[in-house]
C-alpha positions as CSV (number, residue, x, y, z in Angstrom):
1,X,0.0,0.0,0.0
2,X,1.0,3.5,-1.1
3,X,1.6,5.6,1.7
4,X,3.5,9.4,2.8
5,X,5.9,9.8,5.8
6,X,4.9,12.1,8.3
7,X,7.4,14.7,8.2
8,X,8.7,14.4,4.4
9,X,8.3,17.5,2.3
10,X,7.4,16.6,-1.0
11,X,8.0,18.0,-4.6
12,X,6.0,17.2,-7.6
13,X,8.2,17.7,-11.0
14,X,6.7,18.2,-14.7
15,X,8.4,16.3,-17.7
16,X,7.3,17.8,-20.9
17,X,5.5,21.1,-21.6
18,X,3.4,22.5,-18.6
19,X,-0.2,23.6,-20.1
20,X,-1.2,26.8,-17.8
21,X,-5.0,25.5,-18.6
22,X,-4.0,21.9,-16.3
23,X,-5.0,22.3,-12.2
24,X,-3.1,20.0,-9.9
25,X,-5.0,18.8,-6.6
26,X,-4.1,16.6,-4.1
27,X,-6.1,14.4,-2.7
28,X,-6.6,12.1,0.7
29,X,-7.8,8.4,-0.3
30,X,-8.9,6.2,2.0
31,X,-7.3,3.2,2.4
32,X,-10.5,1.1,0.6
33,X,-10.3,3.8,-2.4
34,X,-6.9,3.1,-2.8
35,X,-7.4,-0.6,-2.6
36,X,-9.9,-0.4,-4.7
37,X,-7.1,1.2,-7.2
38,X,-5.0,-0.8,-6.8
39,X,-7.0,-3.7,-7.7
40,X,-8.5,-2.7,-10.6
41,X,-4.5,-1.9,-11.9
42,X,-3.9,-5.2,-11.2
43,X,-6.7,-6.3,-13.2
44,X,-6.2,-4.6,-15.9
45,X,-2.9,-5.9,-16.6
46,X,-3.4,-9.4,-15.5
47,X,-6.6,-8.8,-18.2
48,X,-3.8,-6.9,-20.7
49,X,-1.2,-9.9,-19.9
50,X,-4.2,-12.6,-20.7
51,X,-5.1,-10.9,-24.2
52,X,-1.4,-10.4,-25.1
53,X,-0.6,-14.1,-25.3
């Protein structure tokens, strides 16, 4: 699970050109919303892995 240390300052960097019309916000997930994200990623490849051979 995915998770951000107490006391860490974090940076976010952008690779590419940076579109002024683009808004970046953070958000708090709780721990079933990122399970739930984290299944369905698995699921997709395991679906993408399936199809591909």
């Amino acid at each position: 699970m995915a998770a951000l240390v107490a006391g860490v300052q974090y940076g976010l960097t952008s690779h590419g050109q940076f579109n002024e019309n683009k808004s970046l916000i953070f958000v708090k997930l709780t721990d079933s919303a990122i399970r739930a994200i984290e299944e369905y990623l698995k699921n997709k490849v395991s679906q993408f892995l399936i199809n591909f051979i």
